[in-house]
C-alpha positions in Angstrom: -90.5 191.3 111.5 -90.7 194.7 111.2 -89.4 196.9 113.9 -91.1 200.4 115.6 -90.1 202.2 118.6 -92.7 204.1 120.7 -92.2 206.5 123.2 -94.6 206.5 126.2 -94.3 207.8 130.2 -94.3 205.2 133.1 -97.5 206.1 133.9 -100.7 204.1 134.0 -102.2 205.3 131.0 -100.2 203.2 129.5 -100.9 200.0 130.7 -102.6 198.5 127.4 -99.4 199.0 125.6 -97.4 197.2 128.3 -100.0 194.9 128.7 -100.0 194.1 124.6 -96.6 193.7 124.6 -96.5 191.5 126.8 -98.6 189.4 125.6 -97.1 188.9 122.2 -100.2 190.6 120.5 -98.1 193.2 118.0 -95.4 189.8 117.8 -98.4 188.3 116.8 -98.6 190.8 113.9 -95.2 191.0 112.6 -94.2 193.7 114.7 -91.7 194.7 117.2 -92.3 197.0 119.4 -89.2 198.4 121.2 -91.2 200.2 124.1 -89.1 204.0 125.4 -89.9 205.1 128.5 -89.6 208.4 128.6 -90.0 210.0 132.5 -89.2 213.4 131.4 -92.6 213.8 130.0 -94.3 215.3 126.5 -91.5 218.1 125.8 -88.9 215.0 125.7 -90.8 212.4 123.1 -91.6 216.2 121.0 -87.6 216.0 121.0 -87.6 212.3 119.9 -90.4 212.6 117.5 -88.5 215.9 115.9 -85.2 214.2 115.6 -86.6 210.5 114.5 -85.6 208.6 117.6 -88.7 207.5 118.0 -91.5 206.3 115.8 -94.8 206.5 117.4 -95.1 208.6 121.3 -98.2 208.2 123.3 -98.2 212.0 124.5 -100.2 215.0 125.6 -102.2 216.9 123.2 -101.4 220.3 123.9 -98.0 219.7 124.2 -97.6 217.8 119.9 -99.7 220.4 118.8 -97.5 223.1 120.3 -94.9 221.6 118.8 -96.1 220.8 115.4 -97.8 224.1 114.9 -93.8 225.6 115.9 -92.5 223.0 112.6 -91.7 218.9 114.2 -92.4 216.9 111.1 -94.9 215.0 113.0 -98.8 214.1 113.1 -101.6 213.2 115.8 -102.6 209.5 113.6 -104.9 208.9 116.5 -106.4 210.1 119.8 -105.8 207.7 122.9 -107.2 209.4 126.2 -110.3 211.3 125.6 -111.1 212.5 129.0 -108.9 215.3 130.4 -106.1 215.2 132.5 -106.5 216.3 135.8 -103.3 218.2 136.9 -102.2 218.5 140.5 -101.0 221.5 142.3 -98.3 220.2 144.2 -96.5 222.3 146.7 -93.5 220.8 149.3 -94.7 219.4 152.6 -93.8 222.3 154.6 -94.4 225.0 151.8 -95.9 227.8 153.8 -98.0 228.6 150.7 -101.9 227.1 151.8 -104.0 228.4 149.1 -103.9 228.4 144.9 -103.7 232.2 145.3 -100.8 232.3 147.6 -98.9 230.5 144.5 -99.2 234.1 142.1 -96.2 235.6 141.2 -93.7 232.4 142.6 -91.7 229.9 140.2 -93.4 226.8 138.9 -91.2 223.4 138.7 -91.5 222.2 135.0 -90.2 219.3 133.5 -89.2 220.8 130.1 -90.5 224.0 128.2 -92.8 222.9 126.1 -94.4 219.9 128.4 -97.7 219.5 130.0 -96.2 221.1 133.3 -94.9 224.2 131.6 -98.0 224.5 129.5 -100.6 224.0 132.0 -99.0 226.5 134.0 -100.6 228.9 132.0 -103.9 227.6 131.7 -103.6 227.2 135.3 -103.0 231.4 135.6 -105.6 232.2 133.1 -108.0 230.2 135.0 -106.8 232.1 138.7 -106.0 235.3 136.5 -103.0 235.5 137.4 -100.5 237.4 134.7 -99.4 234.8 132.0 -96.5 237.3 131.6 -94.9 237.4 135.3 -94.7 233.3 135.7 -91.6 232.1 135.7 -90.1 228.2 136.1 -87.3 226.0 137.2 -86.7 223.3 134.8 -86.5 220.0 136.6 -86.8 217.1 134.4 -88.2 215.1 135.9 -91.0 213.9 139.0 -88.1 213.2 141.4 -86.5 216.8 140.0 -89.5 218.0 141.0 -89.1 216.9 144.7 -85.8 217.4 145.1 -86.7 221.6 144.0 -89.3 221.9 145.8 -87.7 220.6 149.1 -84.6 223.0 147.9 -87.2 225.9 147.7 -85.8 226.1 143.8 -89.0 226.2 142.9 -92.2 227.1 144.6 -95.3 224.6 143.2 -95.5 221.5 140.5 -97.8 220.9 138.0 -98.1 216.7 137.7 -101.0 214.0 136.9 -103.2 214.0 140.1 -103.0 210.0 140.2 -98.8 209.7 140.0 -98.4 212.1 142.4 -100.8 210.9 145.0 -98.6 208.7 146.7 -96.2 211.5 147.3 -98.8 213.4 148.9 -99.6 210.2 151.5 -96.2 210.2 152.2 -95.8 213.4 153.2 -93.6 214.5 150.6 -96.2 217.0 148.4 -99.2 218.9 149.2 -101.9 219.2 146.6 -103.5 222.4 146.8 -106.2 221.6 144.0 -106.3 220.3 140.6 -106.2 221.5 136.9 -108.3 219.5 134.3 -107.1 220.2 130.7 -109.8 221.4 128.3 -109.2 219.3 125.9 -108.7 215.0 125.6 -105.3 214.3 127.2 -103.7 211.9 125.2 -102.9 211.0 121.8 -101.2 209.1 119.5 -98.5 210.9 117.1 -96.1 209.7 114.6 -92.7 211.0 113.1 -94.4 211.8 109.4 -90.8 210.4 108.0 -92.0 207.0 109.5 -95.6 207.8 108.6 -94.7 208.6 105.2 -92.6 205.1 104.8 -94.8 202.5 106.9 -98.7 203.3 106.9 -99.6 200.3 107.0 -97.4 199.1 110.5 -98.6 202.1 112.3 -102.5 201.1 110.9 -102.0 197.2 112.7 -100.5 198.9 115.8 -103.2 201.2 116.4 -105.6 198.1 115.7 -104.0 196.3 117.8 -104.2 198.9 120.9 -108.0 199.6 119.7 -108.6 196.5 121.1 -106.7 196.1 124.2 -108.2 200.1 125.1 -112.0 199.2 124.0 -111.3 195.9 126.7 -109.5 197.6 129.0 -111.9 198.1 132.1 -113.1 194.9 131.6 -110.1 193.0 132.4 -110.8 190.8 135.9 -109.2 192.6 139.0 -107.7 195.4 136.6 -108.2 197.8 139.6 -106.0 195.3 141.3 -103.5 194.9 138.7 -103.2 198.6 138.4 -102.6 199.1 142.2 -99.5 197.2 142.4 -98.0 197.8 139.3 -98.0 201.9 139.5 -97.8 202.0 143.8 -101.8 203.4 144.0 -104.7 202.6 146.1 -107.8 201.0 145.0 -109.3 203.6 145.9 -107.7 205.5 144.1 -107.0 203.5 140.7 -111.1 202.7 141.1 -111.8 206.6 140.9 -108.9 207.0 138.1 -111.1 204.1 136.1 -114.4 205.9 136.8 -113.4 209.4 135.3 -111.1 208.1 132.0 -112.4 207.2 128.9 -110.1 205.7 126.3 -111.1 206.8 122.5 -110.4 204.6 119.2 -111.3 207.5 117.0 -109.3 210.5 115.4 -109.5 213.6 117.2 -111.9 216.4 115.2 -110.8 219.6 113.9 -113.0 221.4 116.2 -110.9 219.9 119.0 -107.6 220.9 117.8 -109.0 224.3 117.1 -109.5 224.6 120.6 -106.4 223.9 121.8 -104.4 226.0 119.2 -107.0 228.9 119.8 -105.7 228.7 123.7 -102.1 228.3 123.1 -102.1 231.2 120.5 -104.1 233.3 123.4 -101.7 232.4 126.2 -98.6 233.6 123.5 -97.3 230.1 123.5 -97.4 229.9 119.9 -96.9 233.1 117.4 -99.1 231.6 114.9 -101.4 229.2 114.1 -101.4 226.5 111.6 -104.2 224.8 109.4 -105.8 221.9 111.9 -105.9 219.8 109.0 -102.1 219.9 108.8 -101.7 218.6 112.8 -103.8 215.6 112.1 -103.7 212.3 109.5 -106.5 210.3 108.8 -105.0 206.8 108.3 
């Protein structure tokens, strides 16, 4: 049985892998799937990918490209999430800041340069025109790093998926001052090209495998339910999650990844940009 290690974040999205696994379905295959859960977000499994201690990661678009376009021996294989990410402003409880503009020219809580919270940080100030050049961030790691510096006063506001951080906000814990959709499809599926190089064929039957278990996925009786108790949401709020996500089973385009290098070379988050041919592999 051949053996592959995939790097993913505790987060919902990811609930057809789990739900896979679990069910024997890449066994079923030949295949082992040693499942990493990586909290600390996209800049993390870029770090796994880089150094081969991972396979396969199930991470954020802008956040591979940035890195493959800056030289990790990876490859998108596949997209995974085709709708954006919407991105929650998050500020502490008792934050006197009320308003998106009160946030210009304070520190933003990342989780690692090079994530989806550092980089949408920017996109973020583009969109409020804010000067890309005068942010400036507290690296926290991780969610609960985020709390714990924002209740410090470390850092001033967090950048973190609307859905996960919801129950922080009921609690009293964050405030959401608005949200941030990415301009692009959120999630993809990318491959160490040492590992893509050697086994094809295994990372072909596991993306066949989670074709399936993606194209079923809102299907599944009571998955609303399932989905609620397993990540600590609301049906309310896992039925609206549901009703804005769209899973793909397709290869991003060219046009796409275009895009998002175009914005990270505007924002000066990359010095150059690379052939869009060279991000992606067609298996």
């Amino acid at each position: 049985m051949k053996k592959i290690r995939i790097a993913g974040v505790p987060e919902h999205f990811n609930l057809p892998w789990h739900m896979a696994i679990e069910e024997g379905a890449f066994e079923d295959r030949g295949i082992e799937v040693a499942w990493i859960e990586v909290p600390e977000g996209t800049g993390k499994m870029c770090a796994l990918l880089k150094e081969r201690e991972t396979d396969l990661a199930i991470i954020l678009t802008e956040g591979i490209t940035k890195s493959i376009a800056e030289g990790n021996p990876s490859s998108i294989v596949q997209g995974y999430v085709s709708s954006p990410l919407l991105w929650g402003i998050h500020v502490a409880a008792k934050s006197r800041f009320q308003h998106l503009a009160d946030l210009e020219g304070t520190k933003a809580a990342i989780s690692r340069f090079g994530s989806g919270s550092h980089l949408m940080t920017y996109v973020l100030a583009e969109n409020q025109h804010w000067d890309t050049a005068a942010l400036s961030f507290e690296l926290v790691h991780t969610l609960a790093g985020a709390v714990t510096s924002l209740e410090k006063g470390e850092a001033d506001y967090f950048m973190w998926e609307h859905f996960t951080t919801k129950p922080l906000v009921l609690d009293g814990v964050f405030r959401r001052l608005g949200d941030c959709p990415t301009p692009w499809p959120c999630f993809v599926v990318a491959a160490n090209r040492s590992f893509l190089k050697k086994d094809s064929r295994s990372i072909q039957h596991v993306l066949e495998i989670i074709n399936q278990y993606t194209s079923e996925f809102k299907m599944i009786p009571s998955i609303d339910r399932t989905l609620a108790n397993r990540y600590n949401l609301t049906l309310e709020d896992v039925r609206e999650w549901l009703n804005i996500t769209q899973w793909t089973q397709d290869q991003l385009s060219i046009q796409t990844i275009d895009i998002v290098q175009d914005t990270l070379y505007n924002l000066q988050l990359i010095s150059k940009k690379v052939n869009s041919t060279d991000i992606l592999t067609n298996l």
